[in-house]
C-alpha positions in Angstrom: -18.6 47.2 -28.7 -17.7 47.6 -25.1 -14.8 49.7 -24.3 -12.6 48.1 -22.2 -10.9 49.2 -19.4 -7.1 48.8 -17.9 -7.1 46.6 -14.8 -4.3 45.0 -12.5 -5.9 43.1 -10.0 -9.4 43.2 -8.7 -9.2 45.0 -5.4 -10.7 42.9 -2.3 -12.2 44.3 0.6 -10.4 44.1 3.5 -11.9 41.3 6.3 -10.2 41.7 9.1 -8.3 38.0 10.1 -8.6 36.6 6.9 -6.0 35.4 4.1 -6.8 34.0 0.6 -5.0 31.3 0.0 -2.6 30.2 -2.7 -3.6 28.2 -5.5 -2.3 24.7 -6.6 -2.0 23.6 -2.8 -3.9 20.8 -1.0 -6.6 20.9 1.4 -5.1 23.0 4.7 -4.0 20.6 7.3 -7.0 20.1 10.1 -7.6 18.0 12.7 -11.0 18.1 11.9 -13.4 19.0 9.2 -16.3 20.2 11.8 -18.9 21.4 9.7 -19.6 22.0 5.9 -22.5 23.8 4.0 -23.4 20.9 1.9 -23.4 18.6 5.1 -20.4 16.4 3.9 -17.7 17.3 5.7 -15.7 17.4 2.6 -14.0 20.1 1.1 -15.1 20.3 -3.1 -11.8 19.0 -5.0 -12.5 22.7 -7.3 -11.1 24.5 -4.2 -7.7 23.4 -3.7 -7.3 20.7 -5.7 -8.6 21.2 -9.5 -9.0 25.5 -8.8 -9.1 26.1 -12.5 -11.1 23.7 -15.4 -13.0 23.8 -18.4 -16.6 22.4 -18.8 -19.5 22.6 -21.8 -17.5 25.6 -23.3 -17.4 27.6 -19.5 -14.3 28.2 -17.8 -14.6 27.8 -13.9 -11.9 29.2 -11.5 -12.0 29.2 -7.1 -11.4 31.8 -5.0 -10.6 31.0 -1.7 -10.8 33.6 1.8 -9.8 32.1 5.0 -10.9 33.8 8.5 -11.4 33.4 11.9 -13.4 31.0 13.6 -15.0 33.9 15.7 -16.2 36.0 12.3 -19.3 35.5 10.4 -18.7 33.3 7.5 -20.9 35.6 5.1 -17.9 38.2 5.8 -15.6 35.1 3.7 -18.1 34.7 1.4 -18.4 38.3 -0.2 -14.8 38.2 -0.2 -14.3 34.6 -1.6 -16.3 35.7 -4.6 -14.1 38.7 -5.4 -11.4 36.7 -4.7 -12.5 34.5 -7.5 -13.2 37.1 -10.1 -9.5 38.3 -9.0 -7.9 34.9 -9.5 -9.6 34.9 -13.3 -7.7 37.7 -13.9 -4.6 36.6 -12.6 -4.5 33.6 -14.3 -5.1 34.8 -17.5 -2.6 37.6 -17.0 -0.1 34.7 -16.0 -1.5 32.9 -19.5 -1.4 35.8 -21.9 2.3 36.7 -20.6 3.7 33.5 -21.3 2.1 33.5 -24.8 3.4 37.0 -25.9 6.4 36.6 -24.3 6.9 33.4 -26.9 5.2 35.3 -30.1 7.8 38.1 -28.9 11.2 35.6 -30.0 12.2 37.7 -33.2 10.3 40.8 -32.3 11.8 42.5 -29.7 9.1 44.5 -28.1 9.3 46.3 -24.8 8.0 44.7 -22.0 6.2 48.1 -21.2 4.0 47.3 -24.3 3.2 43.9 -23.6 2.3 44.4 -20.1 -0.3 46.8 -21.5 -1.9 44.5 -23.7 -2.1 41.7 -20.9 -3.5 44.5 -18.4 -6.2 45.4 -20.8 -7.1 41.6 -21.5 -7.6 40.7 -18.5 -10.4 43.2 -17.6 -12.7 40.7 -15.9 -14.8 43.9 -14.9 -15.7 44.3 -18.6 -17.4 40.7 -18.8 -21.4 40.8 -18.0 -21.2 37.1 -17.9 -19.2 36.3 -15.0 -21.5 34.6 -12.6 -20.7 32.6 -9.1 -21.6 28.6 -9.5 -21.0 27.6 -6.2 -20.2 29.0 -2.7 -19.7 27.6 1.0 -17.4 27.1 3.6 -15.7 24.6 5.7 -15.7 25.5 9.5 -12.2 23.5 10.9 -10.4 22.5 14.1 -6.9 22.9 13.9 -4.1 22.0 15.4 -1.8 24.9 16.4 0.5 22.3 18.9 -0.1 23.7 22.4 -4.2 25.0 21.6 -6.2 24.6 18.8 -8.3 27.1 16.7 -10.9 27.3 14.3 -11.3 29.0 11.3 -13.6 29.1 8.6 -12.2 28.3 4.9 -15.0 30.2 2.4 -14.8 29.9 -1.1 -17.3 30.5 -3.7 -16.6 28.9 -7.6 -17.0 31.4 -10.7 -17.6 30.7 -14.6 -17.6 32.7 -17.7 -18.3 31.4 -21.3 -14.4 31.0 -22.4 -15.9 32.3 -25.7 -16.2 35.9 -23.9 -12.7 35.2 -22.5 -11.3 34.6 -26.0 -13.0 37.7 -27.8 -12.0 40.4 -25.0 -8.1 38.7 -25.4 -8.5 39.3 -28.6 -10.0 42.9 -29.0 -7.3 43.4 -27.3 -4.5 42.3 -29.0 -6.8 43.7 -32.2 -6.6 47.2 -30.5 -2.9 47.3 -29.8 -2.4 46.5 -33.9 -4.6 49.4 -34.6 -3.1 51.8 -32.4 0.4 50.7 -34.2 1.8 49.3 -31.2 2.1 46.0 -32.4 2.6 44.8 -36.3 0.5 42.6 -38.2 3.1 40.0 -38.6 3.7 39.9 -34.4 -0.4 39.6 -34.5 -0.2 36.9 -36.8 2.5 35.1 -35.3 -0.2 35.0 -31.9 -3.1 34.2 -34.1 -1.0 30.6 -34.6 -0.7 29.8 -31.3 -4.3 30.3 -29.9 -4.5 26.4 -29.5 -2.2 26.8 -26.8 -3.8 29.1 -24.0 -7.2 27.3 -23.5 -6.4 24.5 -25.6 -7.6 23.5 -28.9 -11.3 25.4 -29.5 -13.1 26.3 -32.8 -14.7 29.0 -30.2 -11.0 30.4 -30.0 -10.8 30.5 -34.0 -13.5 31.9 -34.4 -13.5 35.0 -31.8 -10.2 35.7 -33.3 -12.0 35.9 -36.8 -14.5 38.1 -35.6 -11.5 40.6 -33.9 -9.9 40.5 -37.7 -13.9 41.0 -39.6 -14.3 44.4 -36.7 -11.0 45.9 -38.1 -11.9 45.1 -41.6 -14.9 47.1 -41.3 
């Protein structure tokens, strides 16, 4: 089995001018779309407007790198892909947190404990199977009142088999049990709410079976 490693966030090369942008938000205000890489002048909905889905047992998540009109785009789209693999993170630290905070009701753990097995379960480094979908940009005019400016919006869509997300969250969680810093029952008690972090899956059931068969053996 792969060892994993402790993570916060993915760091991102600095570019100079540029700003990733928030997630959740619409499309940035323009004056006018000028120029996109697929030749419709339309930015894809999976970049500000749906930056996180499921599809045929993948999950897909945006990252998103804004920069100057005046910089190479390919300098935004290196960065929009780390950017991506850093938003996967994120978003299943955000997840995980919210779940053990709930299992936690009756426990009483310290956060310092928690925060460690959300750290190691988000260690998108540790996934082989991380791989970019889609990437582009959208070259804009806009409207800065007494000039305008362009800018180049680059942003590059990732997917990993949830199935790999769902075992390392679990190794996890198995591995914090084992090294008592966790008890069985608290385990248990986040066994029964799997459902609720990528939604209903038999893939979810049965990664955390395959966690509980590894300590067995």
């Amino acid at each position: 089995m792969k060892t994993l490693g402790l993570i916060t966030l993915i760091a991102l090369p600095i570019v100079a001018g540029c700003s990733s942008k928030n997630f959740g938000g619409a499309t940035p205000s323009a004056q006018k779309v000028i120029y996109t890489t697929d030749g419709s002048r339309e930015i894809p909905e999976w970049v500000y407007e749906k930056p996180f889905f499921e599809k045929e047992n993948r999950v897909f998540i945006s990252g998103v790198v804004d920069i100057d009109g005046n910089q190479n785009p390919s300098r935004g789209l290196t960065a929009a892909d780390l950017q991506a693999r850093a938003e996967l993170a994120k978003t299943i630290q955000a997840r995980l947190s919210a779940k053990l905070q709930f299992a936690n009701e009756g426990f009483g753990y310290d956060e310092q404990v928690l925060n460690q097995i959300v750290s190691m379960a988000s260690d998108v480094n540790s996934l082989n199977n991380v791989r970019i979908e889609k990437r582009g940009y959208a070259q804009l005019l806009l409207d800065q009142g007494s000039y305008q400016q362009t800018r180049f919006s680059c942003y590059s869509l990732a997917s990993v088999p949830r199935s790999d997300l769902q075992r390392m969250i679990a190794n996890a969680i198995r591995q914090a049990e084992q090294g008592g810093k966790i008890s069985p029952s608290f385990r248990k008690k986040i066994d029964q709410e799997w459902d609720r972090f990528f939604g209903s899956s038999d893939t979810q059931t049965e990664a955390v079976q395959a966690a509980k068969t590894e300590t067995a053996e």
